[in-house]
N, C-alpha and C positions, 0 to 999 in steps of 0.2 A: 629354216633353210639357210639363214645366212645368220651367220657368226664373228660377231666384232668387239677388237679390242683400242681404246682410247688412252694412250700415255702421253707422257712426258708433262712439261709445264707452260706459263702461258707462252714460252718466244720458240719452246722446243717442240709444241703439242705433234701427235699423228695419229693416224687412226689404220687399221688393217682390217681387212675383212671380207671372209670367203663363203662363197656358196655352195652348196653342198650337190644341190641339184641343179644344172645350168642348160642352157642349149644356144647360147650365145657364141661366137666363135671367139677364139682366141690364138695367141699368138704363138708361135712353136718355139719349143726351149731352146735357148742359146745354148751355143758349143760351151761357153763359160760357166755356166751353172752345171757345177757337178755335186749339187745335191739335190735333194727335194726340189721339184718344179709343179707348184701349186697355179696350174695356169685360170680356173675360177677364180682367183683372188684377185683383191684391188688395193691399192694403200697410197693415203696423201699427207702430204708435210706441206711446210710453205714453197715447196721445191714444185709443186703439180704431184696429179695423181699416176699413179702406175698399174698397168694392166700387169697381172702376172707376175709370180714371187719367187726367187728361186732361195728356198730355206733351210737351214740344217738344223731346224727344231721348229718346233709349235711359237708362232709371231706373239703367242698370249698366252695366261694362262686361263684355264679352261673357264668358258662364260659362268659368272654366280647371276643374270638376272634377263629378262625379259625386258624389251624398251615397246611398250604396249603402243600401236598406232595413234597416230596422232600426238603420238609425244617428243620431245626431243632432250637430248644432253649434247653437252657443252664442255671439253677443257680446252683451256687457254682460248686460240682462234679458230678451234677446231668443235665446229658443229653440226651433229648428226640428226634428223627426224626418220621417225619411220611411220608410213603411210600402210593403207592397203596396199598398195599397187606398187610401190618401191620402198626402199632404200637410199635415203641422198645423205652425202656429207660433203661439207663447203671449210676449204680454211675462210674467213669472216677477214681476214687483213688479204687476199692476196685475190680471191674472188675464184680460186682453185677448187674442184669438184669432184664429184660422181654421183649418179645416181644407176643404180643397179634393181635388178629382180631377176625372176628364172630365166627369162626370156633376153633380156638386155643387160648391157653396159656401155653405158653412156661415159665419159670422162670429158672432164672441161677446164 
């Protein structure tokens, strides 16, 4: 149900990543976003995290893996775990977050 991608290197790293099935609320598309407006999405850099994407293609390319509970990955200060129960990602230098699932999205 949620689908994410981790680029860049370790001062550039970010992560994106959207839910497929949500019931959280979200925020309504800017007059400015005249593309794709992916409002299940979330994505953080050392900037903070961001509710809602507005895209004019696929943020990734299409997932090649499974990040099985309880486990987590890492680029650069960018680290995700995935739980039963959520989804969190932390940049690790700035204390910036999310943690998500169907129900929620939190951002910190």
């Amino acid at each position: 149900n949620i689908s994410c991608g981790i680029s860049g290197s370790a001062t550039t790293a970010g992560v994106s990543c959207g839910v497929t099935h949500y019931s959280y609320a979200t925020p309504p598309k800017p007059a400015s976003c005249r593309h794709d407006y992916a409002a299940g999405w979330v994505s953080l850099n050392a900037r903070g995290a961001t509710r809602a994407l507005c895209l004019g293609g696929p943020p990734f390319a299409p997932v090649s893996r499974t990040l099985p509970y309880g486990s987590r990955v890492q680029q650069g200060s960018i680290a995700c775990r995935s739980e039963s129960d959520y989804l969190a990602c932390a940049d690790l230098g700035t204390g910036h977050g999310f943690a998500v699932n169907r129900t929620t999205l939190r951002t910190y």
